[in-house]
C-alpha positions as CSV (number, residue, x, y, z in Angstrom):
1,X,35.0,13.9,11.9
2,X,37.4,11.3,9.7
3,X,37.8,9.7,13.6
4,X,34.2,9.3,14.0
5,X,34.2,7.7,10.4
6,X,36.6,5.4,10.7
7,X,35.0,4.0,14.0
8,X,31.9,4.4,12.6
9,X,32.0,2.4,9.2
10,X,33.7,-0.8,8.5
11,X,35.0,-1.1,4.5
12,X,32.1,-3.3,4.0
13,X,30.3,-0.4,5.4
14,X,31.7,2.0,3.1
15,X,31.1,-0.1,-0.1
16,X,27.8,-0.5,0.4
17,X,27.1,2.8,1.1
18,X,29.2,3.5,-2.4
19,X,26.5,1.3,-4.1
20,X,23.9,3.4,-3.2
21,X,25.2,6.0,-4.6
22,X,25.7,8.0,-1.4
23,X,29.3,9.6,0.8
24,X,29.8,8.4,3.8
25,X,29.5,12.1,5.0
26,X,26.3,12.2,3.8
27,X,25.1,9.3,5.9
28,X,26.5,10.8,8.4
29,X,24.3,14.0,7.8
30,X,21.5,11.5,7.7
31,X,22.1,9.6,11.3
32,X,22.9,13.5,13.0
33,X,19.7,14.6,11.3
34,X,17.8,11.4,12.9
35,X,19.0,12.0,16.3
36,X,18.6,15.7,16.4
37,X,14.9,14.3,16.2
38,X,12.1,16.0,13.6
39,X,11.2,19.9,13.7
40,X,7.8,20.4,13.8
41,X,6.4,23.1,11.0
42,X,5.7,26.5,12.9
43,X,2.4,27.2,11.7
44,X,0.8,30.6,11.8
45,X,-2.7,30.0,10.5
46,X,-4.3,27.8,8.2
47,X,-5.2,29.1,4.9
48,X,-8.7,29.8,4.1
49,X,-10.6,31.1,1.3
50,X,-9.9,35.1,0.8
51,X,-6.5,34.4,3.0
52,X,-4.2,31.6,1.2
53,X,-7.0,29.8,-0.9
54,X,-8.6,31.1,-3.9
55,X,-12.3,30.6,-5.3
56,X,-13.4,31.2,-8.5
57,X,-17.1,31.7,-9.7
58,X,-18.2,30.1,-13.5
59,X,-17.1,33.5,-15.0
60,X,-13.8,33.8,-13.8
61,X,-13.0,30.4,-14.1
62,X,-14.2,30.1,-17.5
63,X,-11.6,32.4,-18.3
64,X,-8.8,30.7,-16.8
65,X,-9.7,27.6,-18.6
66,X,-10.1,29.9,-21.9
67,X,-7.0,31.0,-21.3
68,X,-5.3,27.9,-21.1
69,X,-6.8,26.1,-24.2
70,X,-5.8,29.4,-26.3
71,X,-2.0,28.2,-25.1
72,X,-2.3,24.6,-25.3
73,X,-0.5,24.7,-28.9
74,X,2.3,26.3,-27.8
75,X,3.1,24.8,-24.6
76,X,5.0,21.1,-24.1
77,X,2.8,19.5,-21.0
78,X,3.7,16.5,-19.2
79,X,1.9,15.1,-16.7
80,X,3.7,13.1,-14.4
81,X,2.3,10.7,-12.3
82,X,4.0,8.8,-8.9
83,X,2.8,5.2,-9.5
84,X,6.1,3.0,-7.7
85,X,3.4,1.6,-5.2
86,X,2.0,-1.8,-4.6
87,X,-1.6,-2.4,-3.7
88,X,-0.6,-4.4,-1.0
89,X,-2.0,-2.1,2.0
90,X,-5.6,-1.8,-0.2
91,X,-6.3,-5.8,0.8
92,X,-5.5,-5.2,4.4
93,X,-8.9,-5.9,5.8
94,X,-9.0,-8.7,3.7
95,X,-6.0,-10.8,5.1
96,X,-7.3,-9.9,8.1
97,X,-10.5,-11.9,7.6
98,X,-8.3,-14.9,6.0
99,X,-6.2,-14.9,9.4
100,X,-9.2,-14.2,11.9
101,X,-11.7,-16.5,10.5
102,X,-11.8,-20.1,11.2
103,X,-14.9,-21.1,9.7
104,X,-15.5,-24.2,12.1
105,X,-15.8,-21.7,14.9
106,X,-17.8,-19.2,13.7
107,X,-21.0,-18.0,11.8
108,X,-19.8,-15.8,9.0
109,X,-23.0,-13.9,9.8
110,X,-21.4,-12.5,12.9
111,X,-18.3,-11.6,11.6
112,X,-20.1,-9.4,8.8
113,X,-21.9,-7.5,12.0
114,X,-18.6,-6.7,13.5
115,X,-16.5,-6.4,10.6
116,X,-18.1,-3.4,8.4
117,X,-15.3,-3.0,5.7
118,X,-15.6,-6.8,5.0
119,X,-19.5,-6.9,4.6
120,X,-19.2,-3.8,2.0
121,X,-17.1,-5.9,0.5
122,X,-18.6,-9.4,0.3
123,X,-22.3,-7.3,-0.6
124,X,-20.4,-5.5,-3.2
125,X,-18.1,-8.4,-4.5
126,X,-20.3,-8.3,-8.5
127,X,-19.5,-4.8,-8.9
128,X,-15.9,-5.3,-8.7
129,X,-14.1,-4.8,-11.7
130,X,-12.0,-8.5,-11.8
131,X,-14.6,-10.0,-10.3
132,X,-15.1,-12.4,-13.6
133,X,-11.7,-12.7,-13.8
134,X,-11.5,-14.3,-10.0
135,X,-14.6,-16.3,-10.4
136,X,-13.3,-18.2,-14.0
137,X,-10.9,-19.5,-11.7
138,X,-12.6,-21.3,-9.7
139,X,-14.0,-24.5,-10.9
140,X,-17.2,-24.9,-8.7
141,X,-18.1,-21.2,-8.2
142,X,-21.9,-21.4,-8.7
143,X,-22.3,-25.2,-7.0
144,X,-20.4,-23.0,-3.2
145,X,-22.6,-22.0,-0.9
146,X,-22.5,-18.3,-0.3
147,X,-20.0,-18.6,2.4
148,X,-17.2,-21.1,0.7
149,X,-18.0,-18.2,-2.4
150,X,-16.1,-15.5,0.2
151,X,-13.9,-17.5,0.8
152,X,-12.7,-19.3,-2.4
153,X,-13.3,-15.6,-4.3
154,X,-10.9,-13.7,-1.5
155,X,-8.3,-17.1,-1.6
156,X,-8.2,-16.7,-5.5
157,X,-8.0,-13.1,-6.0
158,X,-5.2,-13.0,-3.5
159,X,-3.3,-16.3,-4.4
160,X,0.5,-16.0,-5.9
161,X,-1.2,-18.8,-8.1
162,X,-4.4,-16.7,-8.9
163,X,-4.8,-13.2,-9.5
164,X,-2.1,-11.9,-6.8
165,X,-4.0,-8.4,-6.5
166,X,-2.2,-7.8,-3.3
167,X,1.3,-7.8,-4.9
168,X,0.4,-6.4,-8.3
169,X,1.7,-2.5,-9.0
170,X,-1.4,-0.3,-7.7
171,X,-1.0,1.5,-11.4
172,X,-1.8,-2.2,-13.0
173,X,-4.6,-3.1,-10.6
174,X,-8.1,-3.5,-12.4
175,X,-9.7,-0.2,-11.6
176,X,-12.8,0.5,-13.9
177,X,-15.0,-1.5,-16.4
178,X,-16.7,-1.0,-19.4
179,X,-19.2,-3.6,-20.2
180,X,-16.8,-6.1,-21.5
181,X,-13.7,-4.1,-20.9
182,X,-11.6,-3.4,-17.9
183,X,-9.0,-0.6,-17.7
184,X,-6.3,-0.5,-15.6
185,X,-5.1,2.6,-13.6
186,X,-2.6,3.1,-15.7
187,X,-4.6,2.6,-18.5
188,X,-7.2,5.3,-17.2
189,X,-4.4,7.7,-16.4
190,X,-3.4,7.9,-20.5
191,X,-7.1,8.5,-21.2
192,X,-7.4,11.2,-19.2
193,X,-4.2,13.6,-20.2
194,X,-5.9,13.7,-23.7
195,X,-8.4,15.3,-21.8
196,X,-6.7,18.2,-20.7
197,X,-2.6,17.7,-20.7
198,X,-2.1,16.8,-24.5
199,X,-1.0,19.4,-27.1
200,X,-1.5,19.1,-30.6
201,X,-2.8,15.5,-30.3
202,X,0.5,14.6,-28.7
203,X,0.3,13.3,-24.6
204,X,3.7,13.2,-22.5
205,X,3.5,11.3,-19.7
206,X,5.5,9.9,-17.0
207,X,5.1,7.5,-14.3
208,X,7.6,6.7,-11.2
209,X,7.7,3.1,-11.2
210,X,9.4,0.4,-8.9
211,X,12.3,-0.7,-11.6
212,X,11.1,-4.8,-10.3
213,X,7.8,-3.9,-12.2
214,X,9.2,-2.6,-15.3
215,X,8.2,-5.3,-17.7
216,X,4.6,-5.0,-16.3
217,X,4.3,-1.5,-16.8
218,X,5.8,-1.9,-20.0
219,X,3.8,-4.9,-21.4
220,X,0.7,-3.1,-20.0
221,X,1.9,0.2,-22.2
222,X,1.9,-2.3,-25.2
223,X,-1.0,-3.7,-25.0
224,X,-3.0,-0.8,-24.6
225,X,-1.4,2.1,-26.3
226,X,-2.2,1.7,-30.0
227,X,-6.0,1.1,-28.8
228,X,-5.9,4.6,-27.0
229,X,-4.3,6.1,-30.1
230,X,-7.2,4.9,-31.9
231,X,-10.0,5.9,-29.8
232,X,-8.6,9.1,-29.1
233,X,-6.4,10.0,-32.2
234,X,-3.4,11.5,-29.8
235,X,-0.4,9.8,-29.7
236,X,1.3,8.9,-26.0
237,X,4.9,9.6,-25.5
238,X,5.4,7.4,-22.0
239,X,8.8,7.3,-19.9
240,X,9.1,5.7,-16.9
241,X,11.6,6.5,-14.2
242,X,12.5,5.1,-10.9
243,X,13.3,6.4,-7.3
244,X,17.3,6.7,-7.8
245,X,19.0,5.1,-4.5
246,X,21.2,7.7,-4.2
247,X,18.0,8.8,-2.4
248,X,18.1,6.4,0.0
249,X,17.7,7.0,3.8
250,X,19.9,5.0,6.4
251,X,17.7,3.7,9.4
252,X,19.1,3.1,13.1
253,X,17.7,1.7,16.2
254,X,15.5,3.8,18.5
255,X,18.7,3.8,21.0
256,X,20.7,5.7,18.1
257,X,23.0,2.9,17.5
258,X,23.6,1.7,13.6
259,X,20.7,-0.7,12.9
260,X,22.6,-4.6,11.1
261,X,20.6,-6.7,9.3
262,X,21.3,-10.4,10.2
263,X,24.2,-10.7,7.1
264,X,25.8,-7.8,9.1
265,X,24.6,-4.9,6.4
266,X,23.5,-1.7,7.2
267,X,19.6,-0.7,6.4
268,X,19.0,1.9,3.9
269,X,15.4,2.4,3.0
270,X,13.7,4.3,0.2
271,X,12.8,8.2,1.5
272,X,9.1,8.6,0.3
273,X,7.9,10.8,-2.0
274,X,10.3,13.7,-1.3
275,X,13.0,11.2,-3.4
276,X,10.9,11.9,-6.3
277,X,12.0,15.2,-6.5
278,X,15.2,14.2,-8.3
279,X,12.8,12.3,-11.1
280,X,10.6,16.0,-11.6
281,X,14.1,17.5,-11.9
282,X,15.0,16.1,-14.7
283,X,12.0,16.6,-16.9
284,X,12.1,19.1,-19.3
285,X,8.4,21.2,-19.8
286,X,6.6,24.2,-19.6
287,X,3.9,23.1,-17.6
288,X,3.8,19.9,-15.4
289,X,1.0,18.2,-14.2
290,X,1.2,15.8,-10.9
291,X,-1.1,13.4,-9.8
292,X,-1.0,10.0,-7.9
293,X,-1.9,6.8,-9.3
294,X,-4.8,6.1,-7.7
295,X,-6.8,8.9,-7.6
296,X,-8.5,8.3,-11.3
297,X,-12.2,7.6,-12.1
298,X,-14.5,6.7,-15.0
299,X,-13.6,8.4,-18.3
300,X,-17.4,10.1,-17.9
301,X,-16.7,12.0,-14.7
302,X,-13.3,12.8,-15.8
303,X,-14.9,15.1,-18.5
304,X,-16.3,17.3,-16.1
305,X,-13.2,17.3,-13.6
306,X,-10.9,17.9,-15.9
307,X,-11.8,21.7,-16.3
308,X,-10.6,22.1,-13.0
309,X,-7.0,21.2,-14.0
310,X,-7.6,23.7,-16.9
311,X,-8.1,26.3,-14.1
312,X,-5.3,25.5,-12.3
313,X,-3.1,25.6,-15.7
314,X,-4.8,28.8,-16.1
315,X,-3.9,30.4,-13.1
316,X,-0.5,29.5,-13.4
317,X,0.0,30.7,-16.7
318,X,-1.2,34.1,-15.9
319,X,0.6,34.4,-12.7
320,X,3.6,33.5,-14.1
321,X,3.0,35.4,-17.6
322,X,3.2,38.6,-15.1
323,X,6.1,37.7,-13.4
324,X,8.0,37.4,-16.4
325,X,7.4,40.8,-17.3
326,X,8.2,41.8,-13.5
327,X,11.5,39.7,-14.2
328,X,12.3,41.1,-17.3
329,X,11.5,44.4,-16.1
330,X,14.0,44.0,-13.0
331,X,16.9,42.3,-15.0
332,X,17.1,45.4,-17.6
333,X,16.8,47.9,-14.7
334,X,13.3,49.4,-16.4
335,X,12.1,50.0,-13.2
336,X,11.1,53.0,-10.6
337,X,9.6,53.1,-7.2
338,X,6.2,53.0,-8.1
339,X,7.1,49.6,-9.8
340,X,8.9,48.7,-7.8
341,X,5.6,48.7,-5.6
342,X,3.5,47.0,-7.9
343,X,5.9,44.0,-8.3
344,X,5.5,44.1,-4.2
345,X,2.1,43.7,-4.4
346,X,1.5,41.1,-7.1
347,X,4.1,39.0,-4.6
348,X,1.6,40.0,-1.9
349,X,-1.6,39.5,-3.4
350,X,-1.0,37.1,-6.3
351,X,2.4,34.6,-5.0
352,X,1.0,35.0,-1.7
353,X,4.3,36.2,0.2
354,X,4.7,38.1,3.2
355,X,7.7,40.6,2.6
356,X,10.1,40.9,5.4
357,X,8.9,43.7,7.6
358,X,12.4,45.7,6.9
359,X,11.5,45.9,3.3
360,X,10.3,49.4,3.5
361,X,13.4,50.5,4.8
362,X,15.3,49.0,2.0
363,X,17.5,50.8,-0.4
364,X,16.5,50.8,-4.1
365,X,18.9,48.5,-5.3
366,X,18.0,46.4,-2.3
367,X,14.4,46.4,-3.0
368,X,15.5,45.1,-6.7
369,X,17.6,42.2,-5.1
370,X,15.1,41.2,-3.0
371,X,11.9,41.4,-5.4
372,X,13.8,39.3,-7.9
373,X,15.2,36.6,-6.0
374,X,11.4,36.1,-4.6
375,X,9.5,36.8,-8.1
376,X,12.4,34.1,-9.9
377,X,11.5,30.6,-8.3
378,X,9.8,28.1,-9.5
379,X,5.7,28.1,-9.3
380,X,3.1,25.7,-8.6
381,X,-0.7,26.0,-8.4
382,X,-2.2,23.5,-6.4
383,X,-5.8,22.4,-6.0
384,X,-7.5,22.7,-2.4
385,X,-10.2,20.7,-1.0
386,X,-13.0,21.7,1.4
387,X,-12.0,19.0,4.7
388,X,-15.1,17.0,5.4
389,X,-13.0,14.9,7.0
390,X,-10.9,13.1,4.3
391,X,-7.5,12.6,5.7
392,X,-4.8,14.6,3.9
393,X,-2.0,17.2,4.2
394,X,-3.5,20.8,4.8
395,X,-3.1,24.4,3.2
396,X,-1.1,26.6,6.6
397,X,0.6,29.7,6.6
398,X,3.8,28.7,7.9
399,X,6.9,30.7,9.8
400,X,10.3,28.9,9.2
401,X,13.3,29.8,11.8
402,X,14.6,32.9,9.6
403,X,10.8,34.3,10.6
404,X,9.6,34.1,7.0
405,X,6.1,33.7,6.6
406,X,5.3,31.8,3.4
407,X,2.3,29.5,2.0
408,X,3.2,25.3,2.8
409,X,1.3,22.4,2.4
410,X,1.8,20.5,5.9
411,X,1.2,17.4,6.9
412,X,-0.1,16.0,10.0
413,X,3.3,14.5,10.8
414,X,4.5,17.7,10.9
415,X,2.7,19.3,13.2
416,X,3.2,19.3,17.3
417,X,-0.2,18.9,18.2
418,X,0.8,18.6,21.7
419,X,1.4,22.2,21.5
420,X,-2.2,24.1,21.9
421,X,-1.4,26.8,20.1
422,X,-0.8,24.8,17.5
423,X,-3.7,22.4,17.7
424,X,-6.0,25.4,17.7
425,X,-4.7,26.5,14.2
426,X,-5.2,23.0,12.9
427,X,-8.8,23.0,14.4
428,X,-9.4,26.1,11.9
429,X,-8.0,24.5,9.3
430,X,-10.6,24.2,6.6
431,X,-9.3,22.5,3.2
432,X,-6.7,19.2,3.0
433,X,-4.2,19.0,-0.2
434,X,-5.9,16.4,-2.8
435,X,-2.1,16.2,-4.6
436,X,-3.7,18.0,-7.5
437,X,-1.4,20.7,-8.6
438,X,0.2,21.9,-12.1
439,X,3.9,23.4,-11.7
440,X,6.0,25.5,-13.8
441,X,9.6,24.6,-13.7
442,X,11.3,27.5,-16.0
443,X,12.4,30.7,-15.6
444,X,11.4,34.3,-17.6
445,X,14.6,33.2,-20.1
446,X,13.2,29.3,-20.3
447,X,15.7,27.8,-18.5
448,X,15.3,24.8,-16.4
449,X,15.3,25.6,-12.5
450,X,17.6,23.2,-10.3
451,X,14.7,22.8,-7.9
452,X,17.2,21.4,-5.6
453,X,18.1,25.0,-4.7
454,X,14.2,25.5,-3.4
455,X,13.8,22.8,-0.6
456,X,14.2,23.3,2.4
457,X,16.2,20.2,4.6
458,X,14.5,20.9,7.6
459,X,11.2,19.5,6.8
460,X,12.7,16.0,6.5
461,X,10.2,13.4,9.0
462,X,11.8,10.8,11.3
463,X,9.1,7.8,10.9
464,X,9.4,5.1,14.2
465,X,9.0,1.3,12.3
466,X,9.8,-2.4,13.2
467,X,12.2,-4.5,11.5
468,X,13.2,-8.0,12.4
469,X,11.6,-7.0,15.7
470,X,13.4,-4.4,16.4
471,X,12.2,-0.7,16.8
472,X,14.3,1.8,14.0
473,X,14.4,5.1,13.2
474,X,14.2,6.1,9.9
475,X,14.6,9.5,7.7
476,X,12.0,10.7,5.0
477,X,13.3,12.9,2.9
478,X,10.8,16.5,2.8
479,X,7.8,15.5,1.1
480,X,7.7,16.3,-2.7
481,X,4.6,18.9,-2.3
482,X,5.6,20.0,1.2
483,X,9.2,20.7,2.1
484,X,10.6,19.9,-1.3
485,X,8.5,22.4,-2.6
486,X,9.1,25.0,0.5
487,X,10.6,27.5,-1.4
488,X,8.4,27.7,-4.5
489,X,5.7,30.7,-5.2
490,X,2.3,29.0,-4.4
491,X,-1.1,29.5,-5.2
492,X,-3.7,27.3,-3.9
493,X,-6.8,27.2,-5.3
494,X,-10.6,25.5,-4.1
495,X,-11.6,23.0,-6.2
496,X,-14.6,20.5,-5.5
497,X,-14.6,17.3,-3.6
498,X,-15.7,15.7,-6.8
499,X,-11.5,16.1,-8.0
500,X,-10.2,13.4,-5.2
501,X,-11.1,9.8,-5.6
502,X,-8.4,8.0,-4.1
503,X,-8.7,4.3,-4.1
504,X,-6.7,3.7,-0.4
505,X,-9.0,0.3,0.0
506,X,-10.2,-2.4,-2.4
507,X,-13.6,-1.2,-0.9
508,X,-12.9,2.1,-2.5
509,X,-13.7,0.6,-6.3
510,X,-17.1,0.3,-5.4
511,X,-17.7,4.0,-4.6
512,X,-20.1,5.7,-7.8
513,X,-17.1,7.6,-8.9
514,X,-15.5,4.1,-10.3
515,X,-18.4,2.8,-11.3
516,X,-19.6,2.9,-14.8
517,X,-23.2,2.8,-14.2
């Protein structure tokens, strides 16, 4: 192996790799794990309602979310929020039009009939919630006609020199509006933990952030935070964190050779969301609240939605209330057969795990080992939407290569969809992953779990892209809800459509749920 790295890595190799943070054996790891190629999750079956998914009528819920507001005082909440993206991809459509149409060639008319995206846009273009802010920028706005307006309004809003939406941070983008005001997502996202993740008027929050748009972020938190303390009477405590490059993937060339950029430097590329895992690591709470960026609406309908993360909360503090007991119970060796059962069957019936099929032929002391090591893992409680055909990671019973059978949150890029089988469970699949979920990152004695020790490697993607011109391979890390959470006790729960409003398209800010009407 020191062979292969000497021929391998140059010393110019070797220090850049050291800036990142990384060993060269762990590149190494990295290249192997790219050529062995992706393994596809094995799925079982996808989890439905009564079999992996949970439903609640107003009773019981009402008591979940009872039971989590009686707790509130007690408990230190964060609610952290991955916000390191730009809004670059949400103008694609748009950039498109600017390289497309050539106004001397063609009637806008026509391109509206064959370009649908665009003519929501153009006929929705008041409702925005910059559109002021584009149009005091142009001089001779009301003297265009209607078709130098499209094109002078899209020019400006995109411009370096105007309102640069394209490469602002998606977390700073104008989302909403208020009469005269408009809030940014960021801003939104503080409004809304006072609705359900603050505790005794206090609101933790943090946000994964590229470190170029520190300042932003942090001129944004400035300019807005005393405001919210006034209007809401919490106070924010805000940290901002970004994606460490120790994280960072190396990329080669589809032939499996090492990729160069033109200066002769190797390409190391950020891992996704899985790197993210290292940031939730290191904060310190009893309950944990995740949620992207984008997927915030108007204060209004965020009073109604926010009972569902109550209920999620909820759950999670009773399952886990129980399983302390259970832990407790096991670690002082207060326990008998017939316990022994019942801890078998809250796994079962309330974590959702399928015990190994030898456990009945256990010993007692075996049963103990076992029982704790699967009752003392982290746990997360994760909302679940009905699929009408939003696009999204789904709820699957999943079988990894040990033939363990445990609840997973899959995505697409996961699957083999080539195999039939396979295919046939993912036809039957009937809820997608809205990245709603609360976690619980402690243990019965209120230590911090290393949740390094609960992911599981093998659920790393290989992604094909271009760079320079040249086809790469490159390795995502497992994805921060799926394989970096593999070995957590889950509990998915339905929650309504209503819950996921992601804005994926510029478009998107003109649906009713960002809309102050």
């Amino acid at each position: 192996m020191i062979a292969e790295k000497e021929v391998m890595f140059t010393d110019k190799d070797i220090r850049q790799i050291e800036s990142h943070g990384l060993t060269q054996d762990k590149v190494i790891d990295q290249i192997e794990c790219i050529k062995s190629g992706m393994e596809y999750s094995n799925l079982v079956e996808a989890a439905t309602v009564n079999k992996g998914v949970l439903k609640f009528d107003k009773h019981d819920m009402q008591q979940y979310v009872d039971l989590y507001n009686s707790k509130l005082d007690v408990l230190n909440v964060v609610k952290f929020v991955p916000a390191s993206g730009a809004a670059t991809r949400m103008f694609k459509f748009i950039y498109q039009f600017l390289k497309d149409y050539h106004e001397d060639e063609e009637r806008l008319g026509h391109y509206l009939k064959t370009h649908k995206n665009f003519w929501v846009f153009v006929n929705g273009l008041e409702k925005l919630p910059f559109f002021e802010n584009v149009v005091s920028r142009i001089s001779n706005y009301s003297d265009l006609a209607v078709e130098e307006k499209y094109i002078a309004f899209v020019k400006v809003m995109l411009a370096d020199d105007g309102l640069n939406c394209s490469a602002c941070p998606k977390g700073l983008l104008p989302f909403h509006k208020y009469n005269d005001e408009v809030l940014t997502a960021f801003h939104e996202h503080l409004l809304e933990s006072t609705l359900y993740a603050s505790s005794n008027n206090i609101s933790n929050l943090h946000f994964t952030i590229s470190e170029g748009h520190t300042e932003k972020f942090q001129e944004e938190l400035k300019n807005v935070q005393q405001k919210v303390q006034d209007k809401t009477g919490t106070k924010f405590n805000v940290s901002f964190s970004y994606q460490s490059k120790s994280t960072d993937t190396i990329a080669i060339k589809s032939n499996n050779e090492l990729y160069r950029t033109p200066e002769g430097n190797l390409l190391f590329r950020p891992a996704g969301h899985g790197a993210l895992l290292e940031n939730l690591n290191r904060l310190d709470a009893d309950l944990i609240f995740i949620k992207n960026i984008d997927n915030i609406v108007i204060l209004e309908q965020n009073r109604k939605q926010s009972e569902y993360k109550k209920l999620l909360a909820g759950v999670l503090l009773d399952a886990q209330e129980k399983a302390f007991q259970y832990l407790n119970e096991l670690d002082k060796e207060m326990v008998s057969e017939r316990k022994l059962l019942e801890i078998a069957m809250f796994l079962t019936h309330r974590m959702n795990l399928r015990l190994d099929a030898e456990f009945d032929d256990f010993s007692f002391n075996e049963k103990v080992s076992y029982l704790y090591k699967k009752l003392n893992r982290p746990i997360r409680v994760c909302g679940m939407v009905k699929n009408e055909g939003e696009p999204g990671g789904g709820p699957f019973w999943v079988k990894d290569s040990e033939g363990h059978v445990s609840l997973q949150i899959i995505e697409f890029a996961q699957i083999n969809v080539e195999d039939k089988s396979q295919k046939a469970i993912v036809k039957h699949a009937t809820h997608f992953n809205p990245t709603d979920l609360v976690c619980g990152t402690k243990d019965y004695k209120g230590n911090k779990f290393n949740l390094h020790d609960f992911v599981d490697p093998k659920a790393a993607f290989i992604t094909i892209k271009s760079q320079n011109g040249t086809d790469i391979k490159a390795l995502e890390l497992p994805g921060l809800w799926n394989g970096s959470m593999a070995d957590w006790n889950s509990i998915f729960v339905e929650v309504p459509l209503s819950t996921f409003n992601p804005v994926k398209t510029v478009n998107d800010l003109l649906k009713p749920a960002h809309q102050v009407l």
